[in-house]
C-alpha positions in Angstrom: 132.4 80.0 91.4 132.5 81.3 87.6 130.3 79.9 85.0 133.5 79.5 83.3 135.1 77.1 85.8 132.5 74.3 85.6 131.7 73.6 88.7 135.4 73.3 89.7 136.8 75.9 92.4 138.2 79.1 90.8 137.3 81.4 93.1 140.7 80.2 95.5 143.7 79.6 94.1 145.4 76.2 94.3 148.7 75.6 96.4 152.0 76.3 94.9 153.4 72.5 94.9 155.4 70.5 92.6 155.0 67.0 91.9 157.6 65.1 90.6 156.0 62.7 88.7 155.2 64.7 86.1 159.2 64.5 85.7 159.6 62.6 82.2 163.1 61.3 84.1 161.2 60.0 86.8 159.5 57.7 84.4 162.5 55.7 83.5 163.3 53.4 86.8 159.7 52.3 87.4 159.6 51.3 83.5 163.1 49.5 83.4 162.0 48.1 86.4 158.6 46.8 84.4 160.6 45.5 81.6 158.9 48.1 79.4 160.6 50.5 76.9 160.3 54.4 77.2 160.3 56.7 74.0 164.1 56.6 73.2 163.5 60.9 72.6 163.0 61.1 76.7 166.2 60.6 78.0 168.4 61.6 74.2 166.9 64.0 72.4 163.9 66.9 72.2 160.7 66.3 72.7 157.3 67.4 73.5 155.6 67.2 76.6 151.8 67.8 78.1 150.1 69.0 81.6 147.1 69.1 81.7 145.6 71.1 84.3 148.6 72.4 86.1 147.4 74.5 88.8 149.9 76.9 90.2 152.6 76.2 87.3 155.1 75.3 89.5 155.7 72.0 88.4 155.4 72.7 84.5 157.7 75.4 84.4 160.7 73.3 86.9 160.5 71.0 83.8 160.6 73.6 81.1 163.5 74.8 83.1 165.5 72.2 83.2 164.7 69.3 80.6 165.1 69.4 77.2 161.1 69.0 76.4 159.0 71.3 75.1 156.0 71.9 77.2 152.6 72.5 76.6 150.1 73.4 79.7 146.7 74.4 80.3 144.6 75.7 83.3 141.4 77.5 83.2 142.4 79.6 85.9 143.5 82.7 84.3 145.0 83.7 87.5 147.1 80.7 88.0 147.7 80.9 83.9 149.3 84.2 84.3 151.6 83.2 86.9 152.7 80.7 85.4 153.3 82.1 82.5 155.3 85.0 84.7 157.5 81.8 85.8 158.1 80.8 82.6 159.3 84.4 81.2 161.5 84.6 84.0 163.3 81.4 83.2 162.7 81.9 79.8 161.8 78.3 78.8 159.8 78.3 76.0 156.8 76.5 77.3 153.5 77.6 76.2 150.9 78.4 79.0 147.3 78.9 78.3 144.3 79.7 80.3 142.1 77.1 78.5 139.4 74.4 79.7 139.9 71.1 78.3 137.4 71.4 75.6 138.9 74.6 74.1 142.6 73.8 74.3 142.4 69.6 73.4 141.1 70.9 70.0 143.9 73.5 69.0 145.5 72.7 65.8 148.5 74.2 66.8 149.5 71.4 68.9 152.3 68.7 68.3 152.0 64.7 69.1 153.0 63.8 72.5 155.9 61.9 73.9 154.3 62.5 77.5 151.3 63.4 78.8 150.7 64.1 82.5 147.7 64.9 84.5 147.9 65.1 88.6 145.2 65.8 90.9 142.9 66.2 87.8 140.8 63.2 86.9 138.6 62.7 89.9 137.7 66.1 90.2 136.4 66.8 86.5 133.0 66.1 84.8 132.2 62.3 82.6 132.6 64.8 79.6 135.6 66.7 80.4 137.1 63.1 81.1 135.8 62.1 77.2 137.7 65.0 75.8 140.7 64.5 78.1 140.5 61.0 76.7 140.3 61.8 72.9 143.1 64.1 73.4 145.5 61.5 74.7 144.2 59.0 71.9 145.1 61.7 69.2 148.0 63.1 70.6 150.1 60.5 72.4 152.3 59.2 70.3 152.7 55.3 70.0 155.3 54.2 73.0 153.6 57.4 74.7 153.7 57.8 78.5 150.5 59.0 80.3 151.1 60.2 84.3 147.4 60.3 85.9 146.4 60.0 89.2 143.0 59.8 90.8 141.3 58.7 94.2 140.5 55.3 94.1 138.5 52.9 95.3 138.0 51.1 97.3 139.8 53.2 99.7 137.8 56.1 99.3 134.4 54.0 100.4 134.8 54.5 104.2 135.5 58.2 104.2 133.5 59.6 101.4 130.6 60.8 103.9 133.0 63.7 105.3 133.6 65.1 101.9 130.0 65.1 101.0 128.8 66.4 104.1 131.4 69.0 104.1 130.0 69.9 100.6 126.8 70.0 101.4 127.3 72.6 104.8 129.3 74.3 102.4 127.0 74.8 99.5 123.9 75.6 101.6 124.8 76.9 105.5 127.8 78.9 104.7 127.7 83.2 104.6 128.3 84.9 101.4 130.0 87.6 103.4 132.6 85.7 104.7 135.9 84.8 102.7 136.3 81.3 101.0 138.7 80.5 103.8 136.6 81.3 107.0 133.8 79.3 105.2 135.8 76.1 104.9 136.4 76.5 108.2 133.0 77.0 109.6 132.2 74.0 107.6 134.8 71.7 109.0 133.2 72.6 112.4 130.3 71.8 111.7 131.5 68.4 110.3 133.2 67.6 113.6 130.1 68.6 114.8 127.8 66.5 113.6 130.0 62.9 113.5 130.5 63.6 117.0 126.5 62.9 117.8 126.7 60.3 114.9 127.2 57.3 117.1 125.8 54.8 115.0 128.0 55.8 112.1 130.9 56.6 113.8 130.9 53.3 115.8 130.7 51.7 112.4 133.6 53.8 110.9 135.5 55.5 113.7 137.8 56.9 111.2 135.7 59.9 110.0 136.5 61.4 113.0 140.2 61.3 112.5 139.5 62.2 108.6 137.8 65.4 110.1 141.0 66.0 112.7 143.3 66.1 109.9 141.2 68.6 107.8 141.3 71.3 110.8 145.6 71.5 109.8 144.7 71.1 106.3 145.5 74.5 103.6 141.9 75.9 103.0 143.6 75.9 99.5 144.0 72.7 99.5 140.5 72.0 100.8 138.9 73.8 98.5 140.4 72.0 95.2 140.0 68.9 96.8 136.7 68.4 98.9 134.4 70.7 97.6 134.6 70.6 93.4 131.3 70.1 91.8 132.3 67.0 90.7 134.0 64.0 92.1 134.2 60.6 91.4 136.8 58.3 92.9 137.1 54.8 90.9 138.0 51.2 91.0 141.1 50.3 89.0 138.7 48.3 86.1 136.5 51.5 85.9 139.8 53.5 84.6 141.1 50.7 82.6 138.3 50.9 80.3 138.4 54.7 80.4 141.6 54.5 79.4 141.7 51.8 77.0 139.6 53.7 74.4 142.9 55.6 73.9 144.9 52.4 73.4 146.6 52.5 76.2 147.9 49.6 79.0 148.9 50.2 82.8 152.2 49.8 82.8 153.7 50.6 86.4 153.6 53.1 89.5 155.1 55.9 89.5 157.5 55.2 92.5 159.2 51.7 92.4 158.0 51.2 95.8 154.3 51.1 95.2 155.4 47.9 92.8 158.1 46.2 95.2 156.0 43.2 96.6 158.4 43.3 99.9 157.2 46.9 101.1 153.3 45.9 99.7 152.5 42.7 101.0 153.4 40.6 104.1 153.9 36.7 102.6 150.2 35.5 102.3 149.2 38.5 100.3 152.4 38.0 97.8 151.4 34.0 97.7 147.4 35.4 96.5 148.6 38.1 94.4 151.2 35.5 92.8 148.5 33.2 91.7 147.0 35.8 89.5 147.8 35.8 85.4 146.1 38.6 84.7 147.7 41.9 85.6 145.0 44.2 85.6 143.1 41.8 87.6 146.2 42.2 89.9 146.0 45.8 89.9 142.2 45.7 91.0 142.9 42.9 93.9 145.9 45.1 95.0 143.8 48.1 96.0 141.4 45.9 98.1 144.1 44.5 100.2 145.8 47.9 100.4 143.1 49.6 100.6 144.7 52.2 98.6 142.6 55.7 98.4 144.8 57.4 95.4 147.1 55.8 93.0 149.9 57.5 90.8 150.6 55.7 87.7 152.2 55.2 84.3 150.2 53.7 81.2 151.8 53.3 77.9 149.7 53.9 74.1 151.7 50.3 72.8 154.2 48.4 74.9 157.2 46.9 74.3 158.4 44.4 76.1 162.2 44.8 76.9 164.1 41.2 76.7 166.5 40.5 79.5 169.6 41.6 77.5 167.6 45.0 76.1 166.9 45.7 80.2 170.2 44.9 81.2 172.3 47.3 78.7 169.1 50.2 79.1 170.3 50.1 83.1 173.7 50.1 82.2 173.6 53.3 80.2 172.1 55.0 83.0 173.8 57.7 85.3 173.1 58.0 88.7 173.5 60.7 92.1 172.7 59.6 95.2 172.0 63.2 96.6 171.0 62.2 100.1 174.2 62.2 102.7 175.1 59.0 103.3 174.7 59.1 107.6 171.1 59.9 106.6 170.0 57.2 104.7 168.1 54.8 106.5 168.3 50.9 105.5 164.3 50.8 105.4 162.2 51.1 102.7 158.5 51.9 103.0 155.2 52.0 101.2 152.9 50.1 102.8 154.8 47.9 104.9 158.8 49.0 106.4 161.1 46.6 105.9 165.3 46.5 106.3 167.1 46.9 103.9 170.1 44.0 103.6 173.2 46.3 104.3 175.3 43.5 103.3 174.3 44.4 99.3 173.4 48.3 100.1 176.4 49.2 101.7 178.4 48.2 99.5 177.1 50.1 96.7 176.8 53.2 98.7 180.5 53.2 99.3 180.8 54.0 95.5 177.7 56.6 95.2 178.2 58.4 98.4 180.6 61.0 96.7 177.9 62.8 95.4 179.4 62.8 91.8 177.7 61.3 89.1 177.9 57.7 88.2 177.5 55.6 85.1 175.5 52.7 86.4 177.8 49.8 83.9 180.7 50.9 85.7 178.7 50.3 89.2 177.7 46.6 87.4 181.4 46.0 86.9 182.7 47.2 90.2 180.8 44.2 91.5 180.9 41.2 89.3 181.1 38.4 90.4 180.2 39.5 94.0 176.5 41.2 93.1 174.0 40.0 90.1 173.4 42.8 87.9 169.4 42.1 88.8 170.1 43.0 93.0 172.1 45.8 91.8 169.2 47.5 89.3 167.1 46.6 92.5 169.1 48.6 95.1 169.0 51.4 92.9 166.0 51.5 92.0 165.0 51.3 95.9 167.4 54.0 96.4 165.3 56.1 93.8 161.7 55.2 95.5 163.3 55.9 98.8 164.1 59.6 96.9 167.8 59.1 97.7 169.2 58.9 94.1 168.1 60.1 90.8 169.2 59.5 87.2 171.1 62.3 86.1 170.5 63.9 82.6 173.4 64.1 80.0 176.0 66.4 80.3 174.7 68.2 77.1 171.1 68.4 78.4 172.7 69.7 82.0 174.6 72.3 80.0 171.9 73.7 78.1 169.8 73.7 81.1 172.0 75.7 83.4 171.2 78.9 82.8 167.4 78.7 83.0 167.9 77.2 86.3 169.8 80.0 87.0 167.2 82.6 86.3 164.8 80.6 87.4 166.4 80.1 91.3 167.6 83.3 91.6 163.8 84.8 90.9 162.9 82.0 93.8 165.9 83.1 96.4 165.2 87.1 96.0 161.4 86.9 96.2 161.7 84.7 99.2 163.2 87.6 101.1 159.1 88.3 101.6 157.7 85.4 104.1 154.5 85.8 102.0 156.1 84.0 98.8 155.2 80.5 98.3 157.5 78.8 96.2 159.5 76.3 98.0 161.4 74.6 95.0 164.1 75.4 93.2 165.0 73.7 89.6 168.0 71.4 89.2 169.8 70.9 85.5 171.1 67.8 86.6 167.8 65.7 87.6 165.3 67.5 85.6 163.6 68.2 88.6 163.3 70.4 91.5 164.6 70.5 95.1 162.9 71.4 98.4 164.3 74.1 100.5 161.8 75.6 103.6 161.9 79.7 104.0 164.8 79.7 106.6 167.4 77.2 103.9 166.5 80.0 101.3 168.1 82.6 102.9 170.8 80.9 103.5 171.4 80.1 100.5 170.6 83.3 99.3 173.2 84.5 101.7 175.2 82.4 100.5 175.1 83.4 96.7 175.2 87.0 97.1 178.7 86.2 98.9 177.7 87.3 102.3 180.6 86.4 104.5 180.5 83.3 106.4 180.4 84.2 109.8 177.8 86.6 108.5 175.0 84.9 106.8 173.6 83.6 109.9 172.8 87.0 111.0 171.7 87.9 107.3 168.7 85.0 107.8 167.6 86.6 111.1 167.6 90.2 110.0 165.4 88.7 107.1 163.0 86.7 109.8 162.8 89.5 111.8 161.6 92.1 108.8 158.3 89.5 108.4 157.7 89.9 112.1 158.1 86.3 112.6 159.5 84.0 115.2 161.5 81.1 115.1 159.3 77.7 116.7 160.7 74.5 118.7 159.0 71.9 119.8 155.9 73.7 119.0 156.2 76.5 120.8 156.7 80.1 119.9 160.5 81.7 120.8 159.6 85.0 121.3 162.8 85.6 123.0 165.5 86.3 120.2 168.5 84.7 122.0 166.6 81.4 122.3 165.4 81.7 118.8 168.8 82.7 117.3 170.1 79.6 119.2 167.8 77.5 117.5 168.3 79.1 113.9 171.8 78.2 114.3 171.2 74.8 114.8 169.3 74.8 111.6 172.2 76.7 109.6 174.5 74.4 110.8 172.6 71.4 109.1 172.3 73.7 106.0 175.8 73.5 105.8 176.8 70.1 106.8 173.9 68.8 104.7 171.5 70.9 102.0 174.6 73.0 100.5 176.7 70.1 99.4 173.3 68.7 98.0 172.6 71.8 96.2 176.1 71.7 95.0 175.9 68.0 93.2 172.6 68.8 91.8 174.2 72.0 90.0 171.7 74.4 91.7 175.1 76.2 92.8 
């Protein structure tokens, strides 16, 4: 670990994952849904745009790509800095990448006021005085009607299993061989973890979920592992406790990230909703929500100044909206889930699916007037807005903004596609102009869709995919088993171009990837 790194992992480098919600869009159905105004820049005009910590890049540079923001990002790991920065060359999108801790890059004078700020997978894992500067930052660069995206293990959720991390820090801090690599030390550690709780009766009686904890961990990325369990520093918190970090930068809580986590019906079973109705303070709410959840990380929204949307200012901000249900229709399930599952009424959904299912874009007043008189406009926001927590539909960026996009996506995918020719490349996403986001495809989908752009033939891209699987001396899997045999595995390959077909190229179509 480099003195550099402050007791935060360097010496492995994070996964290559995006998370979409440091997608400004994906801010804009959760706050509608809250009654809350976003900056009016976010979804009309340019703006500026912050990640802190960003790991990989990956996520950063999709949004460079394909929103009209400009972004600023920093990560101390120069190593992930200059890939990202790599990314963002290829696309050429403008955003600026540095290598810098905290400290050093929250006092550049070179940097603009924020519409949005966004921090995933940061805040638990850094020191009480990298979290001051983080919070001076946001209080001197998030501009009033701001959005801030943090997330951050919470308690008390984190209560019960908290002894394997520690112990798991401790083996690996002390026990573990220099001479080994990172990996084969996280390994050994687990091990010994399993170890141990297994003649920890007592405790294990107590909490018989540490052993399961410690099961999961063994299919766990040692990447993964690393940045998460065995930082110097980690400090999981109660709701209150990040309130009044928080509040020193004048902001409020203002919603979840995904509708779901707010949508009483997939929270709480009636009891719960009849307690947590009879509080008046919201915060308060938020803090007796993660008890009876029991929630261990939280992904939310807060806002430096509020303002409060009236019925009619929600109403019209909905209606100017444009929508793509990008899911097929046959695959949409009428459930909805967070904590609870519950069924959906198809009575009101199906209906309104009917209309979205053509996977062209729709402007959500003319959805409100296909209806009226049959459908409120409120159970009509709500479907959506289901639909968009469920990750069936997205709000679709202006024509304009979809233009101008385009052909950074372009560069962008087509870097993705080629490199993924090699089984050892890790990017799984590729950037959409139309959502301001990105879209997962698994190594086999990629070449066939890189077939599929270099204008292999049909009949002939199938065979393209295989002669690419079988140049990384790999072997197609089912049911967890190994096909070494090629007809059984081409069999099953087919299958799975078959779907791409039927299913992830007309979604890549209406999301203007091709």
């Amino acid at each position: 670990m480099s003195s550099w790194s402050e007791g935060y992992v360097s010496d492995i480098n994070y996964t290559f994952g995006y998370y979409s919600e440091l997608n400004p869009n994906n801010a804009i159905i959760p706050f509608l849904m809250a009654g809350i105004a976003l900056p009016e820049s976010i979804s009309s005009s340019q703006y500026n745009a912050c990640e802190l910590g960003f790991g990989q890049g990956i996520s950063v540079n999709v949004h460079a790509t394909t929103g009209h923001a400009k972004w600023y990002a920093t990560d101390f790991n120069p190593s992930q800095a200059n890939f990202a920065r790599y990314l963002s060359d290829v696309a050429n999108n403008g955003a600026l990448i540095a290598d810098q801790g905290f400290n050093e890059f929250c006092k550049r004078d070179d940097l603009p006021e924020f519409d949005f700020i966004g921090l995933h997978g940061i805040w638990s894992w850094i020191s009480d005085e990298n979290r001051a500067i983080v919070v001076d930052f946001i209080r001197r660069k998030l501009k009033v009607g701001g959005i801030l995206y943090i997330s951050y293990n919470t308690l008390p959720g984190w209560s019960a299993p908290s002894p394997v991390r520690h112990l798991l820090l401790q083996h690996h801090n002390t026990m573990t061989a220099h001479a080994n690599s990172r990996q084969q030390n996280i390994k050994d550690s687990i091990e010994f973890v399993g170890k141990v709780f297994a003649q920890s009766h007592n405790l294990t009686q107590k909490s018989p979920e540490l052993l399961s904890r410690v099961d999961l961990l063994k299919n766990h990325d040692p990447h993964y592992i690393a940045h998460e369990y065995l930082n110097k520093d980690w400090q999981p918190m109660y709701f209150a406790d990040m309130q009044k970090w928080l509040e020193s930068a004048k902001l409020t809580f203002a919603c979840s990230s995904n509708y779901l986590d707010d949508f009483n019906e997939t929270l709480y079973n009636q009891a719960q909703r009849e307690l947590m109705a009879s509080f008046n303070d919201p915060s308060f709410a938020q803090t007796v929500k993660d008890f009876i959840l029991n929630k261990q990380f939280r992904k939310d929204f807060w806002v430096k100044g509020a303002r409060r949307l009236n019925s009619y200012e929600q109403r019209e901000a909905w209606k100017k909206l444009r929508v793509l249900l990008h899911t097929p229709r046959h695959q949409i399930e009428m459930k909805a889930s967070s904590h609870l599952t519950v069924d959906l009424n198809v009575d009101l959904f199906n209906p309104i699916l009917d209309i979205l299912q053509d996977k062209k874009i729709h402007l959500v007043k003319d959805i409100v007037e296909a209806f009226q008189g049959r459908f409120s406009e409120t159970d009509i926001f709500t479907v959506l807005a289901v639909l968009a927590g469920k990750n069936n539909l997205v709000v679709a960026q202006s024509d304009d903004a979809i233009e101008q996009a385009r052909p950074h996506c372009t560069a962008f995918n087509r870097y993705v596609l080629e490199q993924s020719r090699s089984s050892q490349f890790n990017i799984n996403y590729l950037a959409s102009p139309v959502t301001g986001g990105a879209y997962n495809l698994d190594m086999v989908q990629r070449w066939f869709l890189l077939a599929h752009i270099e204008g292999v033939k049909k009949e002939k891209q199938l065979d393209f995919a295989w002669a690419l699987l079988k140049e990384n001396g790999l072997f197609m899997a089912e049911g967890g088993k190994t096909l070494e045999n090629d007809e059984e595995g081409k069999a099953v390959m087919a299958r799975l171009y078959d779907g791409f077909i039927e299913n992830q190229l007309p979604n890549l179509k209406c999301l203007g990837i091709i």
